[in-house]
N, CA, C, O and CB atoms as a CASP TS submission, in Angstrom:
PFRMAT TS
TARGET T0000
AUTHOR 0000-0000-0000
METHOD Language model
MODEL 1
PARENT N/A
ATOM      1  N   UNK     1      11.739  -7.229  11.413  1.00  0.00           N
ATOM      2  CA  UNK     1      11.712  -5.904  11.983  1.00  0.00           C
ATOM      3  C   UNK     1      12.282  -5.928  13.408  1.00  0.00           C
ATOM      4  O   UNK     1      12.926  -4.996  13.889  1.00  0.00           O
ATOM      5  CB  UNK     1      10.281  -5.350  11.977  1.00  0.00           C
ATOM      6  N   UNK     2      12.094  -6.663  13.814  1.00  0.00           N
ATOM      7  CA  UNK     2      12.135  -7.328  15.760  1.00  0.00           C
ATOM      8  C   UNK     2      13.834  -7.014  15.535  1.00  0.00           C
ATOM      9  O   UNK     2      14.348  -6.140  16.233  1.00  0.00           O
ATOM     10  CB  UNK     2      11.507  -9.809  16.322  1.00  0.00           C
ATOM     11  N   UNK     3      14.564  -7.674  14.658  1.00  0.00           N
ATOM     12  CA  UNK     3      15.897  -7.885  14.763  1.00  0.00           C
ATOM     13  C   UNK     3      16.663  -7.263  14.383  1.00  0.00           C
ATOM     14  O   UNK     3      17.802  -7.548  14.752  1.00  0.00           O
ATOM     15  CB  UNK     3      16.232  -8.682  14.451  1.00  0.00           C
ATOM     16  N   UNK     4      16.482  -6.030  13.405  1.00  0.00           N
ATOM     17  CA  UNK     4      16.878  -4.962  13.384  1.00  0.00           C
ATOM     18  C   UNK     4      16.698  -4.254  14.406  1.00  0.00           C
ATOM     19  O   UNK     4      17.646  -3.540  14.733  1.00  0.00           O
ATOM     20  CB  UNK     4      16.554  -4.504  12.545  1.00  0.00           C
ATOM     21  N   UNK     5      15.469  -4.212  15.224  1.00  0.00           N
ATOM     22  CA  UNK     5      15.501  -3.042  16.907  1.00  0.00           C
ATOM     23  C   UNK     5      16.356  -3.963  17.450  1.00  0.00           C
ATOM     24  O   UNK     5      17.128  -3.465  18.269  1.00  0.00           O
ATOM     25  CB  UNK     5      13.784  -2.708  18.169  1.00  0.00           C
ATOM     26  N   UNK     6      16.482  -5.181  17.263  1.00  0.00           N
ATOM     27  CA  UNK     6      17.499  -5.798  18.616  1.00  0.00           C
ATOM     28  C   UNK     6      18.959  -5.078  18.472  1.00  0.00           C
ATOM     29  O   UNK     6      19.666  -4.491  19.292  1.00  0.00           O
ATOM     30  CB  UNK     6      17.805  -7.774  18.509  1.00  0.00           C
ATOM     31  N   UNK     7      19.094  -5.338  17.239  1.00  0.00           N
ATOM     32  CA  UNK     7      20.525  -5.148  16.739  1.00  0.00           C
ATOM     33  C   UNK     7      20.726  -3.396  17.036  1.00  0.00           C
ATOM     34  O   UNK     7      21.649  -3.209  17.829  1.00  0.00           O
ATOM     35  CB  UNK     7      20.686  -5.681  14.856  1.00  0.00           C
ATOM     36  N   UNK     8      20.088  -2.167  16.587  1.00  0.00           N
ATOM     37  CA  UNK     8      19.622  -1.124  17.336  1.00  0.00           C
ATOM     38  C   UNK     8      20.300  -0.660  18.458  1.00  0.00           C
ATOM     39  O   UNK     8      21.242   0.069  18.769  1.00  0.00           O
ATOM     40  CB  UNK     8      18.511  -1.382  17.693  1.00  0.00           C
ATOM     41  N   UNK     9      19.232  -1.553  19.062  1.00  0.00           N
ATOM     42  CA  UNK     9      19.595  -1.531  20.762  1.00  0.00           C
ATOM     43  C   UNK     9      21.005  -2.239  21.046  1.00  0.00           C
ATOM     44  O   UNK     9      21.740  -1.742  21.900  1.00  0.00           O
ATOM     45  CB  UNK     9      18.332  -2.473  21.743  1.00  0.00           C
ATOM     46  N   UNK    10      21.374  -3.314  20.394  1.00  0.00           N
ATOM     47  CA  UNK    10      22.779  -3.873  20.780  1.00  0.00           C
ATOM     48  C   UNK    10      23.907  -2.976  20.774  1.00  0.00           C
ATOM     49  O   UNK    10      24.583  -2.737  21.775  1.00  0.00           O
ATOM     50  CB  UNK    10      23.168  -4.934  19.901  1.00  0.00           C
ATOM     51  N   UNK    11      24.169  -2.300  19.210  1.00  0.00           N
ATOM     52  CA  UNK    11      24.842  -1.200  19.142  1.00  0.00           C
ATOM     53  C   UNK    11      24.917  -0.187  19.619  1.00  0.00           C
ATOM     54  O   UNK    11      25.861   0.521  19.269  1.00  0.00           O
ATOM     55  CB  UNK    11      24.839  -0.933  18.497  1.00  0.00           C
ATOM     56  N   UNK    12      24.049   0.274  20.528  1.00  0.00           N
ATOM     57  CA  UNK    12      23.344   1.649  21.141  1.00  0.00           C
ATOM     58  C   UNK    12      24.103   1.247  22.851  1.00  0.00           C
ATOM     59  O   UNK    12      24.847   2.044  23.423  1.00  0.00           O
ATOM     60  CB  UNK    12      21.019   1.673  21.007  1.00  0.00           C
ATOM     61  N   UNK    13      23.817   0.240  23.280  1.00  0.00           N
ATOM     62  CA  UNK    13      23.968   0.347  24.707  1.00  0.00           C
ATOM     63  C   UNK    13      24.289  -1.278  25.274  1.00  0.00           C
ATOM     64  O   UNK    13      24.215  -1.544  26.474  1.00  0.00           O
ATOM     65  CB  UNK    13      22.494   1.070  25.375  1.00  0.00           C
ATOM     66  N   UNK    14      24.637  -2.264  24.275  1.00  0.00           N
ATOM     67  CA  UNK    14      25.364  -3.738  24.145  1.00  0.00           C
ATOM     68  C   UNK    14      24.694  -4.517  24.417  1.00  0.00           C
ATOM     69  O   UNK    14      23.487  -4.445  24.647  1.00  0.00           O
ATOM     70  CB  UNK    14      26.431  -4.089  24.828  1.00  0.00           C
ATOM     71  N   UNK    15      25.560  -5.628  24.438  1.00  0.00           N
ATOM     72  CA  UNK    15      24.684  -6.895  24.146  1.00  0.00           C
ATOM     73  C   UNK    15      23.642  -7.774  25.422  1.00  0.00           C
ATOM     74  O   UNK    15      22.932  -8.777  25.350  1.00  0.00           O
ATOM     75  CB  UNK    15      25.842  -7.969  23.611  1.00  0.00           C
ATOM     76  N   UNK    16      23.990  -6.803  26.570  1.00  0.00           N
ATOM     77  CA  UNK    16      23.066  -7.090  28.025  1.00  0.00           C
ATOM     78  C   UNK    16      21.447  -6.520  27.551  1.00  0.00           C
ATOM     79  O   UNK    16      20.517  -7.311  27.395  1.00  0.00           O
ATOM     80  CB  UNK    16      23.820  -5.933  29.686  1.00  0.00           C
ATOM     81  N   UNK    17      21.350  -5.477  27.418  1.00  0.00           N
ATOM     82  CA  UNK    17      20.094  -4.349  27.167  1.00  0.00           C
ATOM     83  C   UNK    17      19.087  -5.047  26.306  1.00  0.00           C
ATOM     84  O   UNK    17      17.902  -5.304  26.519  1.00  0.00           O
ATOM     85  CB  UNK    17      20.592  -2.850  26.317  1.00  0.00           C
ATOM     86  N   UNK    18      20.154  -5.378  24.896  1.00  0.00           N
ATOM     87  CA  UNK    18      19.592  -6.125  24.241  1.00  0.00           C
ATOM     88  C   UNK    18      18.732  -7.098  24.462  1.00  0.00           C
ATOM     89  O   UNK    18      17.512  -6.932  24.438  1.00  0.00           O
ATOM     90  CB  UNK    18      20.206  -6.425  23.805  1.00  0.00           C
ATOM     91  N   UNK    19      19.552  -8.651  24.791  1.00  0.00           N
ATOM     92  CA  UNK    19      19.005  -9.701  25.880  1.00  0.00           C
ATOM     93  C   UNK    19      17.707  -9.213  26.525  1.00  0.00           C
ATOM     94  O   UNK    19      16.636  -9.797  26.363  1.00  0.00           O
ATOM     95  CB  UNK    19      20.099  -9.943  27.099  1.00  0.00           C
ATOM     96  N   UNK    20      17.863  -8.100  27.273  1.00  0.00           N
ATOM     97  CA  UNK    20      16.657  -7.901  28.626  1.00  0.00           C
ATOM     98  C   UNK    20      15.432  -7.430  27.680  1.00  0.00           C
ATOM     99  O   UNK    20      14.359  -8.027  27.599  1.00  0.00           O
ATOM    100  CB  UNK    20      17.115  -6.413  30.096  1.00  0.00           C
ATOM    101  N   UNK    21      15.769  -6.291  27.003  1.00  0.00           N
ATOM    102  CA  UNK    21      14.577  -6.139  25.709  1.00  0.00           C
ATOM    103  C   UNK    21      14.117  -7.377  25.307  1.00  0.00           C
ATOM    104  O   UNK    21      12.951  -7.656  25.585  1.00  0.00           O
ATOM    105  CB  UNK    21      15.117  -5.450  24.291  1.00  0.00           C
ATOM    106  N   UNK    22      15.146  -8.591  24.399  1.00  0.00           N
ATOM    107  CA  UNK    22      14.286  -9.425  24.092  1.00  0.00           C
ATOM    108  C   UNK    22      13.996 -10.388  24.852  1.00  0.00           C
ATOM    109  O   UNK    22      13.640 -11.442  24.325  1.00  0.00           O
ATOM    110  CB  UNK    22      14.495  -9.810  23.165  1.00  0.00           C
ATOM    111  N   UNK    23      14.079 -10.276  26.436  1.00  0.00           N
ATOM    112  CA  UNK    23      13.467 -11.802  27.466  1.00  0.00           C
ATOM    113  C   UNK    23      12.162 -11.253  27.720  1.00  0.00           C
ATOM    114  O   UNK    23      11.226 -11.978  28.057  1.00  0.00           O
ATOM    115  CB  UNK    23      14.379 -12.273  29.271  1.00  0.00           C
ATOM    116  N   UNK    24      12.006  -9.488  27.514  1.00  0.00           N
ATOM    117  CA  UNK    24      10.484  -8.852  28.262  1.00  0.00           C
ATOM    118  C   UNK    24       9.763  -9.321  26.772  1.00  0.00           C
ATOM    119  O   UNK    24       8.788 -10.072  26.801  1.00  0.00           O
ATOM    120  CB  UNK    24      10.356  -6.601  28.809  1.00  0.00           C
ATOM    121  N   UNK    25      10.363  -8.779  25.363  1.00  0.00           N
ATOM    122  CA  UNK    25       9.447  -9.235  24.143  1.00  0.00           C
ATOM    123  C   UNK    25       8.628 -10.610  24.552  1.00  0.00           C
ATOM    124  O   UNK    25       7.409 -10.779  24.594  1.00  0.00           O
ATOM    125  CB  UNK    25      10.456  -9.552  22.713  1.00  0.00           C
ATOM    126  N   UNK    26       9.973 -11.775  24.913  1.00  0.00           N
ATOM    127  CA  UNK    26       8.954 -13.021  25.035  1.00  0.00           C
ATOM    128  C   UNK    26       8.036 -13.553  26.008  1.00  0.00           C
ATOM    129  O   UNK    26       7.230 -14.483  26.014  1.00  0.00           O
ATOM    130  CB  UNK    26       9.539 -13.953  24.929  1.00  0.00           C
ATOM    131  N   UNK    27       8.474 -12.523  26.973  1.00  0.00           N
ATOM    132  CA  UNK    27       7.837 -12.415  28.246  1.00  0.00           C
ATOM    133  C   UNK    27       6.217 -12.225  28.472  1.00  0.00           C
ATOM    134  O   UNK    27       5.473 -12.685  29.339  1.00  0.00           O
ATOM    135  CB  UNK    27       8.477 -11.339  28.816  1.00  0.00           C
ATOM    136  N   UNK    28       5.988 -11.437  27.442  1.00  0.00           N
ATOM    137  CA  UNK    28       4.468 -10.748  26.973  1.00  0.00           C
ATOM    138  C   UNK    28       3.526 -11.938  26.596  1.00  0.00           C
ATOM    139  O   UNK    28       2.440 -12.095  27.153  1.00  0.00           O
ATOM    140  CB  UNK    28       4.591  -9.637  25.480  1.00  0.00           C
ATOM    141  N   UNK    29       4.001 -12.767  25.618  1.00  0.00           N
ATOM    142  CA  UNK    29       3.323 -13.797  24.936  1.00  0.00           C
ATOM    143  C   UNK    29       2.709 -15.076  26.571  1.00  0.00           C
ATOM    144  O   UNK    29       1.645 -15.471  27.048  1.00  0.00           O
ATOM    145  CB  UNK    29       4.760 -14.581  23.528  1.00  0.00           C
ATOM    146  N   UNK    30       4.212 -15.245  26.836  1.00  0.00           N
ATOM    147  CA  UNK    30       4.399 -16.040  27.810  1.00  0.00           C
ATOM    148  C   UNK    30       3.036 -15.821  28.877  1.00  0.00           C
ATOM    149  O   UNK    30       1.976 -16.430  29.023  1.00  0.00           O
ATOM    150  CB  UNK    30       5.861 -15.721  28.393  1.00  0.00           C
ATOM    151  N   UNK    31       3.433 -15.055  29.293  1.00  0.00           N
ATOM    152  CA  UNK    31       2.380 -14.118  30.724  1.00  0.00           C
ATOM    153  C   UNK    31       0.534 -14.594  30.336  1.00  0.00           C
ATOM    154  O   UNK    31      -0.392 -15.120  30.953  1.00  0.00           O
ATOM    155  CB  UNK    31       2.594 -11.550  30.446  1.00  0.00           C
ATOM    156  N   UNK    32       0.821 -13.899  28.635  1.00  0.00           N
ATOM    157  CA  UNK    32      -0.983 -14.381  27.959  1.00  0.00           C
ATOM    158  C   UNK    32      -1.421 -15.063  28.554  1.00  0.00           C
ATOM    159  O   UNK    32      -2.300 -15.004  29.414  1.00  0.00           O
ATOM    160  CB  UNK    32      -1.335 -15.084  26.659  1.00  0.00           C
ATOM    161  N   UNK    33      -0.616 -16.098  27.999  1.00  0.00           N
ATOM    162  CA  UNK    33      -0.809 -17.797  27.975  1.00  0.00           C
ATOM    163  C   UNK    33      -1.065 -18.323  29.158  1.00  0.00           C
ATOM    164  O   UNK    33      -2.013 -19.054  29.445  1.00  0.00           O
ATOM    165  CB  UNK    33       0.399 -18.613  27.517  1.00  0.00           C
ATOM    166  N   UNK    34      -0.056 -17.878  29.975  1.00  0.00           N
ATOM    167  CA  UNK    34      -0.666 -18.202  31.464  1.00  0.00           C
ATOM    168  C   UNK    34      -2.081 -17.612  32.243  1.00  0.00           C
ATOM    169  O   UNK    34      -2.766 -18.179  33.094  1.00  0.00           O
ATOM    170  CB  UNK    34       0.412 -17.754  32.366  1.00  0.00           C
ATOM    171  N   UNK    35      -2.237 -16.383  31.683  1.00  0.00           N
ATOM    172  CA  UNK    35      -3.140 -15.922  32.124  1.00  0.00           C
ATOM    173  C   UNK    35      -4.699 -16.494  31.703  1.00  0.00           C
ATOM    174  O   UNK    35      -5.803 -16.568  32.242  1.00  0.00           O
ATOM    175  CB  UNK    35      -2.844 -14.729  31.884  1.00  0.00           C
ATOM    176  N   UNK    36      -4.108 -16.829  30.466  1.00  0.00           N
ATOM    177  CA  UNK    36      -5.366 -17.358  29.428  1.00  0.00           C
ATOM    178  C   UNK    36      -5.606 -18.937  30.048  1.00  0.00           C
ATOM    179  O   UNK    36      -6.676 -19.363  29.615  1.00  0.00           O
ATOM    180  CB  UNK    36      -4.804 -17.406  27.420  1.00  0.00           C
ATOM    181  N   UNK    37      -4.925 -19.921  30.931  1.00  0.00           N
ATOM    182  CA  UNK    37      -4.892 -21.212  31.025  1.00  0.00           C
ATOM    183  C   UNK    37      -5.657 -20.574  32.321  1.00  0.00           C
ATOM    184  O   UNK    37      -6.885 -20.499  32.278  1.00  0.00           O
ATOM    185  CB  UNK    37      -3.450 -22.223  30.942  1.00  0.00           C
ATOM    186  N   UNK    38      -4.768 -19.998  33.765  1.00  0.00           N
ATOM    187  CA  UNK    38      -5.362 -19.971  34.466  1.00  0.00           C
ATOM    188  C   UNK    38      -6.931 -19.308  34.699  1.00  0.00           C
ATOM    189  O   UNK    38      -7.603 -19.549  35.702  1.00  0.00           O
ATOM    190  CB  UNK    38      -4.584 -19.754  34.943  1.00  0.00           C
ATOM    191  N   UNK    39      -7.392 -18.395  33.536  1.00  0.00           N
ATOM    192  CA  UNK    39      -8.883 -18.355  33.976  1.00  0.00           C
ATOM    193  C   UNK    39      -9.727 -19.607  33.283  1.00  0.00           C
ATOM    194  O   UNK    39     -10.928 -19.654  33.547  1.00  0.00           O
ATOM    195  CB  UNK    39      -9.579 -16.838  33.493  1.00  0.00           C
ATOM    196  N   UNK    40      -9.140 -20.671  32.370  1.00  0.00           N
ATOM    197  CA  UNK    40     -10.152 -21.847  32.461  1.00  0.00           C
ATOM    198  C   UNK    40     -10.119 -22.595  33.614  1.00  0.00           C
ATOM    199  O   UNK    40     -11.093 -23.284  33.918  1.00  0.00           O
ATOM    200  CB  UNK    40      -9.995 -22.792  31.425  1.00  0.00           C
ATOM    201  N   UNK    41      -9.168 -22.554  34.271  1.00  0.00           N
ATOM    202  CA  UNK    41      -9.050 -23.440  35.797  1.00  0.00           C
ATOM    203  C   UNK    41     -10.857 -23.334  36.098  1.00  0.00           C
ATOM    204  O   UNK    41     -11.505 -22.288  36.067  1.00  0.00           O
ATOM    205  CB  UNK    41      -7.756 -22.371  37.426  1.00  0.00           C
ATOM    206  N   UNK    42     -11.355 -24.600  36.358  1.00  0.00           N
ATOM    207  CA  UNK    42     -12.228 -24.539  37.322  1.00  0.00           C
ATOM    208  C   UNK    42     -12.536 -24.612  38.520  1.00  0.00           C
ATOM    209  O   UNK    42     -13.701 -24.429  38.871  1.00  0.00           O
ATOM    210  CB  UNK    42     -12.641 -24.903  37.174  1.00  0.00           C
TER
END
């Protein structure tokens, strides 16, 4: 589903927009993870 909106968006407004859509998609997961490590910090 993800890659059909990429493709979407590629055709709609090219292949930069695209990219930035999908660096924020992985961006989300990323951010968690950090967030989730730094509150076990003791």
């Amino acid at each position: 589903m993800g890659g059909l909106f990429y493709c979407y968006i590629y055709f709609r407004n090219g292949v930069i927009v695209s990219m930035l859509f999908h660096a924020f998609w992985n961006l989300l997961p990323f951010l968690s993870e950090c967030l989730r490590i730094a509150s076990e910090v003791p």
